[in-house]
DOLUMMAR-108894 format. One record per residue (C-alpha): x, y, z negated; chain; residue in three letters. Coordinates in pm, whole numbers. Each point is the difference from the previous one (the first is absolute). Layout:
! DOLUMMAR-108894
{atom {X Y Z} 'A' 'Ala'}
...
! end
This chain:
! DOLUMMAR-108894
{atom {-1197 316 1637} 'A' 'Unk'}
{atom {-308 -95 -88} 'A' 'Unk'}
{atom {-110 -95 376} 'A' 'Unk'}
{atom {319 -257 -36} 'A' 'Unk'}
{atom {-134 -165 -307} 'A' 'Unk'}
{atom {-336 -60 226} 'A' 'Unk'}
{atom {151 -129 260} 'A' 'Unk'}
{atom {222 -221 -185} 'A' 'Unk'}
{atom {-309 -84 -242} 'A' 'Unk'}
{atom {-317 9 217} 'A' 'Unk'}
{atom {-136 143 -354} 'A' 'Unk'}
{atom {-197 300 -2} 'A' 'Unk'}
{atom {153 270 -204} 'A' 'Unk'}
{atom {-120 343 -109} 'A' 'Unk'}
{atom {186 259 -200} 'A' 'Unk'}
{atom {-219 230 -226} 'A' 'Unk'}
{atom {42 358 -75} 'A' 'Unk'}
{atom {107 -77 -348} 'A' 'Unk'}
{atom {274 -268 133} 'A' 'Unk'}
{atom {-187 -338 -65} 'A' 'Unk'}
{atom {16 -228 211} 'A' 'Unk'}
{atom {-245 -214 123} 'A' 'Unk'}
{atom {62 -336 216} 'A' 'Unk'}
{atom {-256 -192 143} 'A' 'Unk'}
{atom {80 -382 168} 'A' 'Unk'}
{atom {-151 -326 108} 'A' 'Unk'}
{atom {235 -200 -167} 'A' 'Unk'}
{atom {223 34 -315} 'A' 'Unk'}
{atom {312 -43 184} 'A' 'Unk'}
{atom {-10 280 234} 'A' 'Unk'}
{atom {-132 215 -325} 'A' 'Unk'}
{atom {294 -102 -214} 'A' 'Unk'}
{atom {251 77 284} 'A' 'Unk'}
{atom {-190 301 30} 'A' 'Unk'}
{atom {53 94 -352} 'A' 'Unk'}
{atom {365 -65 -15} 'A' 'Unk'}
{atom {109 180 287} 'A' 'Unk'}
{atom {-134 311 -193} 'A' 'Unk'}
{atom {125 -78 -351} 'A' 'Unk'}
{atom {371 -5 209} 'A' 'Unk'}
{atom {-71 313 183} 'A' 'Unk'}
{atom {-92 194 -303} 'A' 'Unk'}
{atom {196 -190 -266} 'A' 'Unk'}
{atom {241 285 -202} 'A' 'Unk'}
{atom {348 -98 -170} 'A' 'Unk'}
{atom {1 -84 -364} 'A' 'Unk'}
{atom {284 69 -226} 'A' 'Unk'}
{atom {141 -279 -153} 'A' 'Unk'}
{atom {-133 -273 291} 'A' 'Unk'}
{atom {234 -173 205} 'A' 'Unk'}
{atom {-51 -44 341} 'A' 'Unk'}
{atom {166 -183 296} 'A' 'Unk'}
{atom {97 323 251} 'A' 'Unk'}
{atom {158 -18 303} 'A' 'Unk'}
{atom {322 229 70} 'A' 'Unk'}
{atom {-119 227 249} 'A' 'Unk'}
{atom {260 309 22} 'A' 'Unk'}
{atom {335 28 -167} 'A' 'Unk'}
{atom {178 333 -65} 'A' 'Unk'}
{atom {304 107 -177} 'A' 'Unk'}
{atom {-157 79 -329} 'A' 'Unk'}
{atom {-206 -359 -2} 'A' 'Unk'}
{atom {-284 -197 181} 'A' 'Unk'}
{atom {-383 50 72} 'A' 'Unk'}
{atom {-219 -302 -46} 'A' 'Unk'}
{atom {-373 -104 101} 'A' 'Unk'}
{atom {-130 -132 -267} 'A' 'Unk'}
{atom {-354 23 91} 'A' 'Unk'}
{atom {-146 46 386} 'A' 'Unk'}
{atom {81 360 60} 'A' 'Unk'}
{atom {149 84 -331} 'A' 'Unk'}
{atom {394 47 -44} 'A' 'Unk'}
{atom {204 118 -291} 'A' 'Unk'}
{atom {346 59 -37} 'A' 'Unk'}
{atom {276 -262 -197} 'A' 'Unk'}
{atom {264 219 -86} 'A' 'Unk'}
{atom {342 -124 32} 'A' 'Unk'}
{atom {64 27 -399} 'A' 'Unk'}
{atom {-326 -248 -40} 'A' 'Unk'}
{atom {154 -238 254} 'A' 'Unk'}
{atom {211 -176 -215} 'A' 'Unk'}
{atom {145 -68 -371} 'A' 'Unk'}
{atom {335 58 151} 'A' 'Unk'}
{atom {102 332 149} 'A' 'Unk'}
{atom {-73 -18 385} 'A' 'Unk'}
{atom {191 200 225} 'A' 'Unk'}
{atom {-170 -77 367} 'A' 'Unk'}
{atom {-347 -99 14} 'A' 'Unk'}
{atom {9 -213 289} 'A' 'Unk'}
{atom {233 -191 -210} 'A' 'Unk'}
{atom {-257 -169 -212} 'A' 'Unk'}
{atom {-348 35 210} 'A' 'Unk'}
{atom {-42 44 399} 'A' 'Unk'}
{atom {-323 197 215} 'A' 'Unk'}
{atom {-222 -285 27} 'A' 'Unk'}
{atom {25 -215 -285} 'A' 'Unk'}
{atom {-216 -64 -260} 'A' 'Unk'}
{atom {86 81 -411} 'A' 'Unk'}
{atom {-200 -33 -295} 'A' 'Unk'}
{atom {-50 401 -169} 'A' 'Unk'}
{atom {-198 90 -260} 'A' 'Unk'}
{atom {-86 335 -19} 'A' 'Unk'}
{atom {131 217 -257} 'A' 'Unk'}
{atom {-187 328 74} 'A' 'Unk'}
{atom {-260 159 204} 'A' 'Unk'}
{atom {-19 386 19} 'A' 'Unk'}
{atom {-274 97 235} 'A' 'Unk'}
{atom {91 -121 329} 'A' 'Unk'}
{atom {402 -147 -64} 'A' 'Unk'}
{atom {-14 -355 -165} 'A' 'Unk'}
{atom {320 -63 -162} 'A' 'Unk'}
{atom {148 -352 19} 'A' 'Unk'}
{atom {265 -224 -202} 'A' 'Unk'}
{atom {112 -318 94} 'A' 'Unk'}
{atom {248 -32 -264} 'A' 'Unk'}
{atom {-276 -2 -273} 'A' 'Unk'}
{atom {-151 -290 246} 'A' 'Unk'}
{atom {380 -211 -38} 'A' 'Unk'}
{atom {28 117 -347} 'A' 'Unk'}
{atom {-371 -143 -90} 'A' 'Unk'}
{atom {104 -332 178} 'A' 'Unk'}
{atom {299 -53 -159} 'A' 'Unk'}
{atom {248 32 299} 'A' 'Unk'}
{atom {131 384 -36} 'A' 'Unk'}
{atom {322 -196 -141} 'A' 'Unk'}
{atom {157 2 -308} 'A' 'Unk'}
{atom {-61 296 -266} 'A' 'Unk'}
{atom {216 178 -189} 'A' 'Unk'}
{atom {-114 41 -271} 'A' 'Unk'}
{atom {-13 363 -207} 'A' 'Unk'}
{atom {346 111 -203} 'A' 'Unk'}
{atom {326 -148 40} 'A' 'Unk'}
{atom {-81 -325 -83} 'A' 'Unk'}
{atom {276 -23 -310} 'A' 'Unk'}
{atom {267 -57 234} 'A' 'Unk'}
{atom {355 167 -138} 'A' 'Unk'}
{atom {-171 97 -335} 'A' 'Unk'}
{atom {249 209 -243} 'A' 'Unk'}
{atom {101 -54 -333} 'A' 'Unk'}
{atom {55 302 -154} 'A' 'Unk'}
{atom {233 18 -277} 'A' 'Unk'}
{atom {-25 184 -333} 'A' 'Unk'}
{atom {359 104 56} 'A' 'Unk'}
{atom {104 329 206} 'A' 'Unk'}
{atom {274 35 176} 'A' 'Unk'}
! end
């Protein structure tokens, strides 16, 4: 990997024992390239951030998304949608890209929701909102029958 980021760079890069990193350039360009190559490669998912993924497998049970190079998690079919969905590939296809934020990490799985992403936005559709919203109300009489 980090022979790639060389060749792409020209930069000179050495890795230390204790992980730093150290990049050396003739010009600021090639060092800033340099420099965000890594911070892709070794960026980590961060609950609550939203990030554009792109649909890269879709199963049964929901979809798995790249949200960062390398780094998939998994949009379950209840955080698809506001509405109840019953096929996945009826509201997202393998290839396309969706805004997720990520709802969880547990060690290595990354949890996704892209109905708290439509919900923040405004375009999950319209709410109920809690109770029964008066409708049919009862008046209850002090007479029994």
């Amino acid at each position: 990997m980090i022979r790639s980021i060389i060749e792409r760079t020209g930069c000179k890069i050495d890795v230390e024992d204790d992980g730093r990193i150290n990049i050396a350039s003739v010009d600021e360009s090639s060092a800033l390239k340099a420099i965000e190559i890594i911070k892709e490669i070794t960026a980590e998912a961060e609950v609550g951030k939203t990030y554009l993924g792109k649909v890269t497998r879709i199963a049964n049970f929901g979809a798995f998304v790249e949200i960062l190079p390398g780094l998939e998690g998994l949009l379950h079919i209840s955080e698809l949608a506001e509405h109840r969905v019953k096929e996945v590939k009826d509201e997202i296809n393998e290839g396309e890209e969706i805004l997720v934020k990520v709802i969880d990490v547990d060690g290595d799985r990354i949890r996704l929701s892209r109905k708290a992403v439509l919900r923040d936005s405004g375009r999950g559709g319209p709410r109920r909102p809690f109770g029964g919203g008066g409708h049919g109300r009862r008046h209850h009489s002090s007479r029994h029958r």
